[in-house]
C-alpha positions as CSV (number, residue, x, y, z in Angstrom):
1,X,0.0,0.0,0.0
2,X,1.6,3.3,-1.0
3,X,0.8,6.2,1.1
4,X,-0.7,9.4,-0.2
5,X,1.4,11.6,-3.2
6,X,1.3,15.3,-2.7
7,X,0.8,17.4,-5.7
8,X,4.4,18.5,-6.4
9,X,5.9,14.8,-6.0
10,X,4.9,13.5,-9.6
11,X,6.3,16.7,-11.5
12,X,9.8,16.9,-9.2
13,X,10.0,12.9,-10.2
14,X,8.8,14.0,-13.8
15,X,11.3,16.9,-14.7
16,X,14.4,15.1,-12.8
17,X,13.9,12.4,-14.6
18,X,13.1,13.0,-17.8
19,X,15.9,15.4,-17.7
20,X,18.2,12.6,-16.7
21,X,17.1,10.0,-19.4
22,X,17.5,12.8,-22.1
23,X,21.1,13.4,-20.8
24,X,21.9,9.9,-20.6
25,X,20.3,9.5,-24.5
26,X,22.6,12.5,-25.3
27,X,26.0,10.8,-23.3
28,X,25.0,7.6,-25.8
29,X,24.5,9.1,-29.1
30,X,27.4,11.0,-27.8
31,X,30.1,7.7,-27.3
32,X,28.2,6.2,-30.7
33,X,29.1,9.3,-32.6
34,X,32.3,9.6,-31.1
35,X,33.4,5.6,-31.6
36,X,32.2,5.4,-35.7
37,X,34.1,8.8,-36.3
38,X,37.1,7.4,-34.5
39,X,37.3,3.7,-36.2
40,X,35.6,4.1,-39.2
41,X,36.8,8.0,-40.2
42,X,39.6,8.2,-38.3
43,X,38.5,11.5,-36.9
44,X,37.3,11.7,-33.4
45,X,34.6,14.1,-32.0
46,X,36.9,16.9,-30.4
47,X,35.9,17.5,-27.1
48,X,33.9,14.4,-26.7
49,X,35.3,13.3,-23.9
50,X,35.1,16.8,-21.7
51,X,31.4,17.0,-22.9
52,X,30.6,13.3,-21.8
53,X,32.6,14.2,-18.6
54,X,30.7,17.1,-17.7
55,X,27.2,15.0,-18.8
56,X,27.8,12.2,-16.6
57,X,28.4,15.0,-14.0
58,X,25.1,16.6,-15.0
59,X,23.6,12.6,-14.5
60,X,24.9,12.0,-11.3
61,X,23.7,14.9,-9.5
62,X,20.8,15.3,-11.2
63,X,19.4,11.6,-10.3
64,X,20.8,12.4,-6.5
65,X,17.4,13.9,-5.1
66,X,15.4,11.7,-7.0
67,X,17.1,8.1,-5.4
68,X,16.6,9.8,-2.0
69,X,13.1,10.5,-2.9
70,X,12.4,7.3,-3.9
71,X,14.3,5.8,-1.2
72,X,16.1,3.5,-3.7
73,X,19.6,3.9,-1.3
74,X,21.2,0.9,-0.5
75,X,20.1,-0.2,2.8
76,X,20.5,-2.4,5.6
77,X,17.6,-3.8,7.5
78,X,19.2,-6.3,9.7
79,X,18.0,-4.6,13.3
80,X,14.8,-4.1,11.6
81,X,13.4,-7.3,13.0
82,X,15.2,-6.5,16.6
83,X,13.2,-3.3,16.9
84,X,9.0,-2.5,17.0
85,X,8.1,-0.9,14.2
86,X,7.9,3.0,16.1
87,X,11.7,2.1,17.1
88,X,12.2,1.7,13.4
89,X,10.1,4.5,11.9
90,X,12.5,6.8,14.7
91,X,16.0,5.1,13.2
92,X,15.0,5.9,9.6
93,X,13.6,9.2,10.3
94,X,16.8,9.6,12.3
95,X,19.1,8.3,9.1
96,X,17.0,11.1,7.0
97,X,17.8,13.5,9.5
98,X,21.7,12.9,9.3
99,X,21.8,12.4,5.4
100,X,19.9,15.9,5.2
101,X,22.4,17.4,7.8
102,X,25.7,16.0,5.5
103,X,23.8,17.0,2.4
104,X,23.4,20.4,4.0
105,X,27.5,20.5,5.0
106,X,28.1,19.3,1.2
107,X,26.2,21.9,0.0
108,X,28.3,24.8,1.9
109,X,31.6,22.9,1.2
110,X,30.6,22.5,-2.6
111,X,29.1,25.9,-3.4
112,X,32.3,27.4,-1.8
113,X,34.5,25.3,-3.9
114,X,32.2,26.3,-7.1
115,X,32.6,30.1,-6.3
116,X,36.5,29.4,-6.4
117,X,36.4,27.5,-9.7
118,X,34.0,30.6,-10.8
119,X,36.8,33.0,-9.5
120,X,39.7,31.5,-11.0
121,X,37.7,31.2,-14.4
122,X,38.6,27.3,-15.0
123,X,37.5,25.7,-18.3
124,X,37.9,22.6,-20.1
125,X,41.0,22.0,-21.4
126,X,39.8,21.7,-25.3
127,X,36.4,22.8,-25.8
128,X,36.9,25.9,-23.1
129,X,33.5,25.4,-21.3
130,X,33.4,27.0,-18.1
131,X,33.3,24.7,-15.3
132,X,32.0,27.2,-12.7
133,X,27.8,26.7,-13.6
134,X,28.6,22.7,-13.7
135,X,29.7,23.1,-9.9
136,X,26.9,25.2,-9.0
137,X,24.6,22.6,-10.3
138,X,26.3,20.0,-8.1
139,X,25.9,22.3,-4.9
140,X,22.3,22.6,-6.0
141,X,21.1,19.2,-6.3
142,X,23.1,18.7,-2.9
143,X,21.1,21.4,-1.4
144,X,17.6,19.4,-2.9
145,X,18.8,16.3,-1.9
146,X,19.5,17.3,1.8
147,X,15.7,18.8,1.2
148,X,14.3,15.8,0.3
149,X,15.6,14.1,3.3
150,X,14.3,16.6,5.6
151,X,10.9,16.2,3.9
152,X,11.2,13.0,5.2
153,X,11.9,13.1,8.4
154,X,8.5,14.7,8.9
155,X,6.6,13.0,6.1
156,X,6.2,9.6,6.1
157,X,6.6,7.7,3.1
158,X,5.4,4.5,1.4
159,X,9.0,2.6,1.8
160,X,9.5,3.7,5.3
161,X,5.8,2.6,5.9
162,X,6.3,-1.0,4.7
163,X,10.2,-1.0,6.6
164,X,8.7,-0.4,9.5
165,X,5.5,-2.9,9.7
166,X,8.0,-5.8,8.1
C-alpha cells in the first residue's frame, strides 16, 4: 500500500527524470558518434570526452534527489526485525535527519568550492567550457537532496511505511 502523493511529488519525479534520461540518450548518441568517427573515419569528435565528462556529472547529480526520494539507497535492514516498528520508523527518520544534515555540509563545502572555480575562471582543457555553472549545479542538487531528506523526516513515506511494519 503506498501512502498518499502530494501534488508536487509526480512533477519533481517528472522533470528530474526526464531530464536525466534525455542526458543519458545525449551521453550515448554522444560515445556512438564519437566511436564510428574514430574507427571508421579516423576522426574523433573533439571534445567528446570533456562533454561526456561534464554530462555524466550533469547525470549524477541530477538523479541524486530523485534516489533519496524514492528511497532506492542501499540499505540495511538487519535490526529491523530486533526493533518494534515506532523504534524503526525513529531510526529511519533519524538516518534522514543525518543524510539531510551532511547533504546540508556538502552543500556549503561545494558551493564554496564552485565560487572558487568561478573566481579562477577554470574551463575545459579543449572545448573551453566553463566549469564554474557545472559546480553550481552540483551544490544545488546537494542542497535538494538534503531537502528531500528533511521532507522525510517529517513525512512519512510508502517505503518507510512498509520498513517499518516488516
Amino acid at each position: 500500500m503506498s501512502a498518499p502523493e502530494h501534488k508536487w511529488e509526480r512533477p519533481f519525479d517528472a522533470v528530474l527524470g526526464v531530464a536525466s534520461a534525455a542526458i543519458l540518450l545525449c551521453m550515448m548518441l554522444l560515445t556512438f558518434v564519437d566511436v564510428v568517427a574514430r574507427y571508421l573515419f579516423n576522426f574523433p569528435l573533439r571534445g567528446g570526452f570533456e562533454v561526456t565528462e561534464l554530462m555524466l556529472l550533469v547525470l549524477i547529480f541530477a538523479g541524486l534527489p530523485l534516489v533519496s526520494h524514492a528511497d532506492e539507497h542501499v540499505t540495511m535492514d538487519f535490526i529491523d526485525r530486533l526493533l518494534p516498528p515506532r523504534a524503526v520508523r525513529m531510526v529511519v527518520r533519524g538516518a534522514h535527519a543525518l543524510c539531510a544534515a551532511v547533504m546540508f555540509f556538502l552543500t556549503w563545502q561545494v558551493w564554496i568550492k564552485a565560487g572558487r572555480i568561478a573566481a579562477y575562471g577554470d574551463t575545459t582543457d579543449v572545448l573551453k567550457i566553463t566549469v564554474g555553472p557545472f559546480v553550481y549545479f552540483m551544490a544545488a542538487m546537494i542542497l535538494l537532496t538534503g531537502l528531500v531528506h528533511m521532507y522525510k523526516v517529517f513525512v512519512p513515506g510508502a517505503a518507510r511505511a512498509s520498513q517499518a511494519t516488516t
